[in-house]
C-alpha positions, 0 to 999 in steps of 0.5 A: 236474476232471482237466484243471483239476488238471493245468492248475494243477499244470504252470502252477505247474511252469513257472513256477517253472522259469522262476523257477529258471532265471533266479533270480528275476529272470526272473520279469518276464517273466510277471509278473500285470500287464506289467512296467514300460517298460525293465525288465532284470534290474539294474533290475527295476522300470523307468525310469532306473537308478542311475548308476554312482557312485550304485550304488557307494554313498557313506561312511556313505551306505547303498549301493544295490543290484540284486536280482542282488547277491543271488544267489551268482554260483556258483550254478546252481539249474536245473543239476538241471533241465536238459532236462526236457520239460514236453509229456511230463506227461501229467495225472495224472502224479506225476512233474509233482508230484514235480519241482514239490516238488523243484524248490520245495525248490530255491527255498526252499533258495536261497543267499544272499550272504555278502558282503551281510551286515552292509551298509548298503543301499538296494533297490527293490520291491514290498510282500507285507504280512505284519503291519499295525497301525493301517493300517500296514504293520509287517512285510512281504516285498520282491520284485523283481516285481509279483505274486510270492508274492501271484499267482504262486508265490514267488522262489527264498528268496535273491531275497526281503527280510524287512523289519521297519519299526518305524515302519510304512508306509502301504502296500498289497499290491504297492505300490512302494517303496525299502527303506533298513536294514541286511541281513543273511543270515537265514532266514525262512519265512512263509505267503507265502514262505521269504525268506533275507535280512533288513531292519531298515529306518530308512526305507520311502518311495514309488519314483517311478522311477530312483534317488531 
């Protein structure tokens, strides 16, 4: 049972650390499942980015973007965490649980953009349902890898979307998506994650690879 625990406890460490020090968008890396052909930080899901003019969006056109525009480029959550040696966590030792809790703290705490508020945007990811009514999903949250929340621990708060589609969407757990609505910064803690952004979507529909 004690190697269990320790196996459980430093996995969960590590992966956060990583989690932190790559704010979120490393996270693909390890993933549950492998990460789709070409996937990279601005691009989290694969296939064929947006070009160039797409990414800078059209007047009166919602403007698509990347998760890396979420996180403040001024911030350095792994700084408090630097040369830490996960091999000297002996089982047992509180010190595994203390740092995991801090550094959890860190993630939930993560900083938004202030700069995204109010926008008008289009962003790609994956589904963790938090509400359903008549087989359709009607809040959820949005990650930008497969797993996150549901099979590993949750991204850090600025690298998660609350979205509320009042239509519903007839979607699964993990499901793929394009998310079009307005942003803004807004906390919100649910039992799969504190998020630090939030969605009123106008329209949830399949991501079939590339800008659409």
């Amino acid at each position: 049972m004690r190697i269990a625990k320790k196996t459980s406890t430093l996995q969960a460490f590590t992966r956060l650390s990583m989690l932190l020090a790559g704010a979120g968008l490393a996270a693909v890396t390890w993933a549950a499942d492998p990460a789709p052909k070409d996937t990279t930080a601005s691009n989290p899901l694969g296939g064929k980015a947006a070009p160039a003019a797409a990414a800078k969006g059209t007047p009166g056109q919602p403007r698509q973007i990347t998760w890396e525009e979420l996180v403040p480029k001024d911030w350095d959550p792994a700084k408090e965490f630097k040369g830490m040696d996960l091999s000297a966590l002996n089982d047992g030792d509180p010190r595994a649980n203390e740092l995991l809790m801090k550094m959890q703290e860190v993630s939930n705490n993560a900083p938004t953009n202030p700069a995204m508020n109010g926008a008008e945007i289009k962003i790609p990811g994956f589904i963790v349902p938090l509400e359903e009514a008549k087989g359709e999903v009607t809040e959820f949250l949005l990650v930008p890898y497969f797993g996150a929340c549901i099979h590993t621990p949750p991204p850090p708060a600025n690298q998660i979307l609350h979205v509320v589609s009042p239509k519903g969407a007839k979607f699964r757990a993990m499901d793929t998506v394009w998310v079009t609505g307005k942003l803004q910064t807004m906390r919100n803690d649910s039992m799969m994650g504190v998020s630090g952004y939030h969605v009123n979507a106008t329209s949830v529909t399949k991501y079939a690879g590339g800008a659409k």
